[in-house]
C-alpha positions in Angstrom: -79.2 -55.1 -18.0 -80.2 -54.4 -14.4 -77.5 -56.2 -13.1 -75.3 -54.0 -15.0 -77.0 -50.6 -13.9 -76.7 -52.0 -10.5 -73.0 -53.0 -10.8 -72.2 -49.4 -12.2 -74.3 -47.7 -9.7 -72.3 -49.6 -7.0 -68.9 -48.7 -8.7 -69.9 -45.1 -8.5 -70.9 -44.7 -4.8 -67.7 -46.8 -4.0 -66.1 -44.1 -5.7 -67.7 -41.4 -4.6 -67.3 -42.4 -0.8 -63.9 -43.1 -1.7 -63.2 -39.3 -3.6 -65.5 -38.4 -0.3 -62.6 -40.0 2.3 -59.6 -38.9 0.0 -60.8 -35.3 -0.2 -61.4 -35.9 4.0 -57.5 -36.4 4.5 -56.5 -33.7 2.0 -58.5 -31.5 4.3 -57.1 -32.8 7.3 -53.3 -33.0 5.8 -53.6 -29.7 4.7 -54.6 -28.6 8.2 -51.7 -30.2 9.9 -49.6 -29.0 7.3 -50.5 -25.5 8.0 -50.0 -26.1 11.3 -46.1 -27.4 10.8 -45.7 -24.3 9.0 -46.7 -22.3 11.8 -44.7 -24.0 14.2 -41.7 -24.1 11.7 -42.2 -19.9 11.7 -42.0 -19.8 15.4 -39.1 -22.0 16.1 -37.2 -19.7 13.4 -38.5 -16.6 15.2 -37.5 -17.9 18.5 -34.0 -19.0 16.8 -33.5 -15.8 14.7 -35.5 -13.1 15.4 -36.2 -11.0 18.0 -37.1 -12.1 21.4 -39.2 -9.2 22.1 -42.7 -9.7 22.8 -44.3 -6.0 22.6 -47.0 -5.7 19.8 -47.5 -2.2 18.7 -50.4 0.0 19.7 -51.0 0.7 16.3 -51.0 -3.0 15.0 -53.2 -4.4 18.0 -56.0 -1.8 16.6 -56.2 -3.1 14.2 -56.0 -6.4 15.2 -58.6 -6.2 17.8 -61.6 -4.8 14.7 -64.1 -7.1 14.2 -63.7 -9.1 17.1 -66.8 -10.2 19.0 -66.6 -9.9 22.8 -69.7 -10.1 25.3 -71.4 -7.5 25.2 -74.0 -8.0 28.8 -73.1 -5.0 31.1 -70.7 -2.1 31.8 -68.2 -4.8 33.1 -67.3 -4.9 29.2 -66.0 -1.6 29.1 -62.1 -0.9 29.5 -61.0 -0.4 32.8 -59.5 2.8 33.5 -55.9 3.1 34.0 -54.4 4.2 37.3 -52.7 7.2 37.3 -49.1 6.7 36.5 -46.7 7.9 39.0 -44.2 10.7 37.2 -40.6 9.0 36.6 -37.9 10.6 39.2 -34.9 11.8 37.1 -31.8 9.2 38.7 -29.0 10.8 39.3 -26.4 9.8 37.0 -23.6 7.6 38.6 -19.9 8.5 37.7 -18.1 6.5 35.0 -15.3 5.9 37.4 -15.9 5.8 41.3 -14.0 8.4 43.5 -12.4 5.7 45.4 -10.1 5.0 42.8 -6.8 5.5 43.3 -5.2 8.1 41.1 -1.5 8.4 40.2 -0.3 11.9 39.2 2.3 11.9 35.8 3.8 15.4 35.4 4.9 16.5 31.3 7.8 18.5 31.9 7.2 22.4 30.4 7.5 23.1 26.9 11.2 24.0 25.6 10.6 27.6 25.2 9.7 27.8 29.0 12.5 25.8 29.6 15.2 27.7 28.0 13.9 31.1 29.3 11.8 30.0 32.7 11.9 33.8 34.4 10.0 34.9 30.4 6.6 33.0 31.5 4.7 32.5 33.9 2.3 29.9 34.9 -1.2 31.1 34.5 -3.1 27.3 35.5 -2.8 23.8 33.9 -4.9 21.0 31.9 -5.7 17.6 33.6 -6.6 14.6 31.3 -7.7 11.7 33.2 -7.4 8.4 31.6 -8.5 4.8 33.3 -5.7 2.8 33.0 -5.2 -1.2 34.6 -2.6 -3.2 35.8 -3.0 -7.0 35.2 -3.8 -9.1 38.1 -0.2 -10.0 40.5 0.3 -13.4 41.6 2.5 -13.5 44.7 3.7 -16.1 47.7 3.3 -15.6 51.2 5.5 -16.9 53.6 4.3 -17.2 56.9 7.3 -17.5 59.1 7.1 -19.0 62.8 10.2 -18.7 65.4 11.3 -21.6 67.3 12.5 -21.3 70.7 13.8 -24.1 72.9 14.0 -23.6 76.8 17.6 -22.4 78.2 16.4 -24.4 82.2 15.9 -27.3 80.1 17.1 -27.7 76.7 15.7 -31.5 76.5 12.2 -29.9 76.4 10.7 -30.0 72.8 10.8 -26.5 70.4 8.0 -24.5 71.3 6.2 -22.1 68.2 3.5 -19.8 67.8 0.4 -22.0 66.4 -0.6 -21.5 62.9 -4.0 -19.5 62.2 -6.3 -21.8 60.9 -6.8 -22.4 57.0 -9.2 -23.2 54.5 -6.9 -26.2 53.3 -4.7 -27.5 56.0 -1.4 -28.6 54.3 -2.0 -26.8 51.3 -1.0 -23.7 49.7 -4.3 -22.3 48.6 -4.9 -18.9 50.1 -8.3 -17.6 50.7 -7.5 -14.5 48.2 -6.4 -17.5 45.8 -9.2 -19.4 46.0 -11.7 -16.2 46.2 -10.1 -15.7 42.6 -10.8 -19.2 41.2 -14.6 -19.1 42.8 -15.2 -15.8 41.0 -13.9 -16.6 37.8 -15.8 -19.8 37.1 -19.5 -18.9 38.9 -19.4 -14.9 38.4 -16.8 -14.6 35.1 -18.4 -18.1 33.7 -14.7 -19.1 33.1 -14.6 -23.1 33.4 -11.4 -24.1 35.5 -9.4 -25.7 31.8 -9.1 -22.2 30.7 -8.2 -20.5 34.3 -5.5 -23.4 34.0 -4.0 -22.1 30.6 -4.6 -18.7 31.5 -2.3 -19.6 34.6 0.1 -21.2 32.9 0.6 -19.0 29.9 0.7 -15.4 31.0 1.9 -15.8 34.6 3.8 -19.0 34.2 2.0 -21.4 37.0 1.3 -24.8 36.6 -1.7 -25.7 38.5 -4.0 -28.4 36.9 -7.4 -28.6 36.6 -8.3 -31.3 39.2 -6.4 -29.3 42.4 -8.9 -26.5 41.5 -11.9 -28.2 41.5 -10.6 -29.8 44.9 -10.4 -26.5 46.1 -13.8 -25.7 44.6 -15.3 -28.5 46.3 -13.3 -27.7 49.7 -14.8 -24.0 49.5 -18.4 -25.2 49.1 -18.1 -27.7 52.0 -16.6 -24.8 54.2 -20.1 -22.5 53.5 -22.2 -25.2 53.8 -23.6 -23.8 57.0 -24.3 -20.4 55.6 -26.0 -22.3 52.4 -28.7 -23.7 55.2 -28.9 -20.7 57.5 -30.3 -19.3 53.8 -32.3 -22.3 53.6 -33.8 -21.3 57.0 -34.7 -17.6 56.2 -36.7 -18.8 52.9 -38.3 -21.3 54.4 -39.8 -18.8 56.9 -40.5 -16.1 54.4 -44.3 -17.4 53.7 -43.6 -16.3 50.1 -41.5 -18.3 47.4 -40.8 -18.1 43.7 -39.8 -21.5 42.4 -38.5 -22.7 38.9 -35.7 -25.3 37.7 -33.2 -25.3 34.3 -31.5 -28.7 32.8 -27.9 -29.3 34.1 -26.1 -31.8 32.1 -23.8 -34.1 34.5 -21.4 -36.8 33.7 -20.3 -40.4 34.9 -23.9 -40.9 35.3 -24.2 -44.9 36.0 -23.3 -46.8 32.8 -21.4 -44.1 31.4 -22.3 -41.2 29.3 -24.0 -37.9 30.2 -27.3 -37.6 32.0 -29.5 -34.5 32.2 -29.8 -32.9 35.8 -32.2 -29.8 37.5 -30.9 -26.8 39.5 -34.1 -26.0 41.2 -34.2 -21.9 42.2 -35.8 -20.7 44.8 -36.7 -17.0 45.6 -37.9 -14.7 47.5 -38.7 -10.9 46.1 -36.4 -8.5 47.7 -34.4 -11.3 49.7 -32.1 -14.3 48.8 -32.3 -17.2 45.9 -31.4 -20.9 47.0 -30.3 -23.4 43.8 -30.7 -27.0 44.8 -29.3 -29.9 42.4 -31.1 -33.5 41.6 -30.5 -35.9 38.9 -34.1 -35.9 38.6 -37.6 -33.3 37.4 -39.8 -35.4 40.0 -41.9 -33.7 42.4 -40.3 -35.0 45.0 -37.3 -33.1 44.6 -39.1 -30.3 46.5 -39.3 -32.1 49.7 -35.3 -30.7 50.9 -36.9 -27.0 50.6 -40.6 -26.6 50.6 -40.8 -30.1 53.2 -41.2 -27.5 56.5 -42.2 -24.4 54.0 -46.1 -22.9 55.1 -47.4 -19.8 52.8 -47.7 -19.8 48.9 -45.5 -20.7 46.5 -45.3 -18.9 42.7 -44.8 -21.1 39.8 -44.8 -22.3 36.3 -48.0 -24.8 34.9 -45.3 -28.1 35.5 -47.1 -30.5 36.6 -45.2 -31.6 39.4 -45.8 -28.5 41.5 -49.5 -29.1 41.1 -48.8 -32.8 42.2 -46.8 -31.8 45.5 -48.8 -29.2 47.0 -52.4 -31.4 46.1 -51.0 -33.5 49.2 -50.0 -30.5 51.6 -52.7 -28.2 52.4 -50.3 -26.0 53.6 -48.7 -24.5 50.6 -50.7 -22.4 48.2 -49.4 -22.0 44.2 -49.7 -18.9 42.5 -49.4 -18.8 38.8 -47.7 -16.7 36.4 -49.0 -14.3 33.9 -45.5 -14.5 32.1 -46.2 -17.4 30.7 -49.7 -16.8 29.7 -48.8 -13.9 27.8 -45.7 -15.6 26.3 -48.1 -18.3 24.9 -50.7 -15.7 23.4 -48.0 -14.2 21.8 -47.3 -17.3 19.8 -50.7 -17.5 18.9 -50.6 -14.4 17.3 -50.2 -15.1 13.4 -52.4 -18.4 14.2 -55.0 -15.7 15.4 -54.0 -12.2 15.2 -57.1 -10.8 16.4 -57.8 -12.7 19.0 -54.6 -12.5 20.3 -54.0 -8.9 19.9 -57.4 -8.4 22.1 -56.0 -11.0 24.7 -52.6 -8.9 24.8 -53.9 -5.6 25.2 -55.9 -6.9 28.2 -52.8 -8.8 30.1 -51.3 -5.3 29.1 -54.0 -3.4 31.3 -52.3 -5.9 34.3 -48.9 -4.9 33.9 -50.0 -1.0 33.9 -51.3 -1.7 36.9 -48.6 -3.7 38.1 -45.5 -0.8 37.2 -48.0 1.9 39.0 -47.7 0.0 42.6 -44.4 -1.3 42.2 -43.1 0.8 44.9 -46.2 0.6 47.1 -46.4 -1.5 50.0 -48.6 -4.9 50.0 -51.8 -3.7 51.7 -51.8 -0.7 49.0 -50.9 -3.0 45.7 -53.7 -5.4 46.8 -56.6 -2.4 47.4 -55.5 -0.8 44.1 -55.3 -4.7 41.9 -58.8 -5.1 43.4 -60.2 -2.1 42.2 -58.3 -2.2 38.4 -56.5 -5.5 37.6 -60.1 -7.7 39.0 -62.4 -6.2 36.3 -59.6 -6.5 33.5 -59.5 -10.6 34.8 -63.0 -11.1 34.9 -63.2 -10.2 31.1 -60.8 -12.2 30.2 -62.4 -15.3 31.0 -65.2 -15.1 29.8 -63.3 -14.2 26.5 -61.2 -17.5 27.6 -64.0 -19.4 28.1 -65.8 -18.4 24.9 -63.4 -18.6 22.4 -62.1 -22.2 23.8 -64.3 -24.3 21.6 -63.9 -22.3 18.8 -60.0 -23.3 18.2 -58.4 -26.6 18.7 -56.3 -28.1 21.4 -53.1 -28.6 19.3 -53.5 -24.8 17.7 -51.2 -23.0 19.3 -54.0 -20.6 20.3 -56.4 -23.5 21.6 -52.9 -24.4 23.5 -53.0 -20.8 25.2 -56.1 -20.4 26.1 -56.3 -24.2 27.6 -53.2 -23.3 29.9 -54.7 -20.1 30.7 -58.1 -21.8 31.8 -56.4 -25.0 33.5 -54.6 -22.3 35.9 -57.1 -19.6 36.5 -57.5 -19.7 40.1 -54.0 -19.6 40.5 -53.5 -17.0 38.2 -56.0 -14.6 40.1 -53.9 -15.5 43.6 -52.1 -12.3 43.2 -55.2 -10.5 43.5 -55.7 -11.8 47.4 -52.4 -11.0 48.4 -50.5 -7.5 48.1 -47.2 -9.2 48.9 -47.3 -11.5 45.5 -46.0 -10.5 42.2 -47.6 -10.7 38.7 -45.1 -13.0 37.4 -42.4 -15.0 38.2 -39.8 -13.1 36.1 -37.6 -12.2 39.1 -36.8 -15.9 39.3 -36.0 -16.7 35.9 -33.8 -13.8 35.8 -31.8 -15.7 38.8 -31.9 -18.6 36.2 -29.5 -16.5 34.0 -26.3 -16.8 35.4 -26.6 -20.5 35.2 -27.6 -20.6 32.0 -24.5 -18.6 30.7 -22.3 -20.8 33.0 -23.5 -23.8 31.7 -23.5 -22.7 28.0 -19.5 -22.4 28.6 -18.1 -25.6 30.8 -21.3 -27.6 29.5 -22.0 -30.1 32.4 -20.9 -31.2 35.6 -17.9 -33.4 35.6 -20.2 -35.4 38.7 -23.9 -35.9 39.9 -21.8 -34.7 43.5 -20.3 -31.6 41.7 -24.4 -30.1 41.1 -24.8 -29.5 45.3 -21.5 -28.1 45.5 -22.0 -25.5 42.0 -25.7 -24.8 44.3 -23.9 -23.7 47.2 -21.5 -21.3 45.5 -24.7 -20.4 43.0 -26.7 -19.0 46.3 -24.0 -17.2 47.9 -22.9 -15.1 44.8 -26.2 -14.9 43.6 -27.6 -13.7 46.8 -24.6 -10.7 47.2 -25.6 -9.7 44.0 -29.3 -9.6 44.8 -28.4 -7.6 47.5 -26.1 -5.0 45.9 -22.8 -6.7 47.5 -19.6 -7.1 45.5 -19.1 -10.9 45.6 -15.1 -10.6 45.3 -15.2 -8.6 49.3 -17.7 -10.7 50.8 -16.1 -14.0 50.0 -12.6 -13.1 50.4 -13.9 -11.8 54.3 -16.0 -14.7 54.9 -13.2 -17.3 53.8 -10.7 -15.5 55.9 -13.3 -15.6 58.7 -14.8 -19.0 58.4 -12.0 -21.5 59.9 -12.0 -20.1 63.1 -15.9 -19.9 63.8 -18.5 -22.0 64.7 -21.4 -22.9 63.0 -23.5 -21.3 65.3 -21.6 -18.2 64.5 -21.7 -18.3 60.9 -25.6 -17.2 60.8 -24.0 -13.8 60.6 -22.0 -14.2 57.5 -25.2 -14.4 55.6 -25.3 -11.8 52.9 -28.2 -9.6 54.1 -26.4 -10.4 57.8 -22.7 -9.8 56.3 -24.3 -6.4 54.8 -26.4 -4.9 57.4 -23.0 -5.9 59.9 -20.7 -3.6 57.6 -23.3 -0.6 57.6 -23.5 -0.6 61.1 -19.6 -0.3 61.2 -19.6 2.4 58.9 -22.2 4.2 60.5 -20.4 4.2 64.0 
């Protein structure tokens, strides 16, 4: 009878440790489970709904009741804002510059003052302006040499006038004509198979797809030099912006497609360099930041971390972007929490859009009197709330990037010259992005240095308020008779501050 209690009392703890263990996964599968969910709602947010991250006053407070903050000094209290500088009206541009040609069409006089003209008289008249366009004119130019052969001696060979040097010596590709291609497949985003059948069809010239992209790759070899005179500049700036996107690129060894980086850099107010690689290693940074000294502003990839821990010489600055852009996901994981986080990050960017204008010894005395108080609270927030959420949250994710860059993240307080963010270079990412999206990869791994080149030079006019389709026509005309030397001054901010000064004599 003993036996028998004992048996059944050791049935029931084996199954009570085994309710005890099932009851343990449930727990934990329901956990993950609610954490699929959550990432399942953000992907469709991403995917579907909007992409803006601004949280309404309103909703952050309430969102921020009920949340327990230190509470050990007047360092807790909200910092005050700086005053904001009142908005200057801008002056409206016209819709249609005054340069514009304008062609006059006269509507003969009604029939009544026709049939008795000396009965009226004309007292004024109404002008309706229309903008009107006349498709783009392909046309050939000959370029005619005379011969002449010696009357003293008529054995000597024919003598000519030399031709002015071209972009493609025996070929027929003007620099207007291949200015036109350039612009339409790295400005317009128009891959070179539909510039063929747009050819083709409405002006009735057959010119494949292969003698462009020879001419493409001719073009990018001719502004090679101004690519590294740009190089130079950045390199000696002291102050970089750095970031890379996914290129797709085909006959990769073995066939198929391979994925490839355009790595951007950029410096605020000046020029933006792409560089190509087959590769996301850290060594890919060698070809521009190799002779680079000063600090460099970047993402939490790892392999920026990785090449500047060997040279002392470059400093990384982090991005509070980023750090936002992750609390924001974290927001229905932990709405109050994140709300407080937000509205903090927010105090930043006040700060930020009331020195934009300022110069870098003013933005840094007014970030270290505002923006150092609104960082200090936040980590110790950071560091509080860290063990209280877990790494794979999406919350415990934020706040363990946050706290893994923090001394990079305050590097914008040292230096007035250093931005918040590193927005301005993923909004050079753009125009890639777009490209990309339409001719889908490169046809070659060589084909990503050549797309750099032209990326940089019509990236670069527009950073500097140039119109891309005047500067390269000029500098294409201009290029086969100079030397490299002489071709520092076709940079863009060289090319632009050259045509001022002609204007202004």
């Amino acid at each position: 009878m003993a036996s028998e209690r004992a048996e059944l009392k050791k049935r029931n703890a084996e199954q009570a440790a085994r309710i005890a263990m099932q009851r343990e996964q449930i727990d934990r599968l329901i956990t993950e489970n609610r954490l699929l969910q959550r990432k399942v709602q953000f992907l469709l947010k991403r995917m579907f709904g909007s992409k803006s991250e601004q949280v309404d006053p309103r909703q952050l407070e309430l969102l921020l009741r009920g949340l327990d903050t230190p509470e050990d000094g007047d360092d807790e209290d909200p910092p005050p804002r700086p005053p904001r500088p009142g908005r200057k009206r801008r002056d409206r541009k016209p819709r249609v510059p005054e340069n514009l040609p304008t062609q006059d069409v006269v509507i003969d006089d009604p029939q009544e003052v026709r049939r008795d003209p000396n009965a009226y008289r004309c007292i004024g008249e109404e002008v309706t302006r229309e903008l009107d366009v006349v498709p783009a004119q392909y046309f050939v130019r000959q370029i005619i040499r005379r011969k002449f052969t010696s009357r003293v001696d008529p054995q000597r060979a024919p003598i000519m006038a030399p031709l002015p040097p071209r972009l493609v010596e025996g070929g027929y590709a003007s620099a207007g004509l291949l200015t036109d291609i350039v612009l339409k497949k790295y400005v317009d985003h128009l891959p070179l198979y539909r510039q063929e059948q747009i050819l083709r069809t409405r002006h009735g010239i057959d010119l494949s797809r292969k003698t462009m992209s020879d001419w493409v790759r001719v073009v990018a070899d001719w502004l090679q030099p101004i690519y590294q005179h740009i190089r130079e500049d950045l390199r000696a700036s002291g102050y970089l912006q750095v970031d890379e996107t996914p290129v797709r690129y085909c006959q990769r060894e073995g066939g198929g497609s391979g994925k490839g980086y355009l790595w951007v850099y950029h410096r605020p107010g000046g020029d933006v360099l792409y560089e190509w690689y087959t590769s996301r290693a850290a060594r890919c940074l060698e070809g521009m930041l190799g002779e680079f000294r000063g600090t460099v502003q970047c993402d939490g990839y790892s392999a920026y971390a990785s090449y500047a821990k060997q040279r002392p010489q470059i400093e990384l600055a982090a991005c509070w972007a980023h750090v936002r852009r992750r609390v924001h996901e974290a927001l229905d994981e932990a709405p109050a929490l994140a709300g407080w986080l937000l509205n903090q990050i927010a105090h930043l960017y006040r700060t930020e859009r009331a020195v934009r204008t300022e110069g870098p010894a003013s933005r840094q005395a007014v970030r270290a009197a505002h923006s150092a108080m609104t960082t200090r609270r936040l980590e110790k927030v950071l560091r509080l709330k860290l063990p209280q959420h877990r790494p794979t949250s999406a919350m415990g994710s934020a706040i363990h990037y946050a706290l893994s860059l923090w001394p990079q993240l305050l590097r914008f307080l040292e230096d007035g010259r250093l931005e918040i963010d590193n927005n301005l270079i993923e909004n050079a990412i753009r125009p890639t992005a777009v490209g990309k999206k339409n001719y889908l990869f490169f046809g070659h791994p060589d084909a990503g240095q050549r797309s750099a080149i032209l990326y940089t030079l019509l990236e670069s006019c527009k950073r500097h308020g140039i119109n891309p389709q005047l500067y390269l026509h000029d500098v294409l005309r201009r290029l086969p008779s100079m030397t490299n030397q002489q071709t520092r001054q076709l940079t863009p901010a060289n090319w632009l501050a050259s045509k001022r000064a002609d204007q202004a004599a």
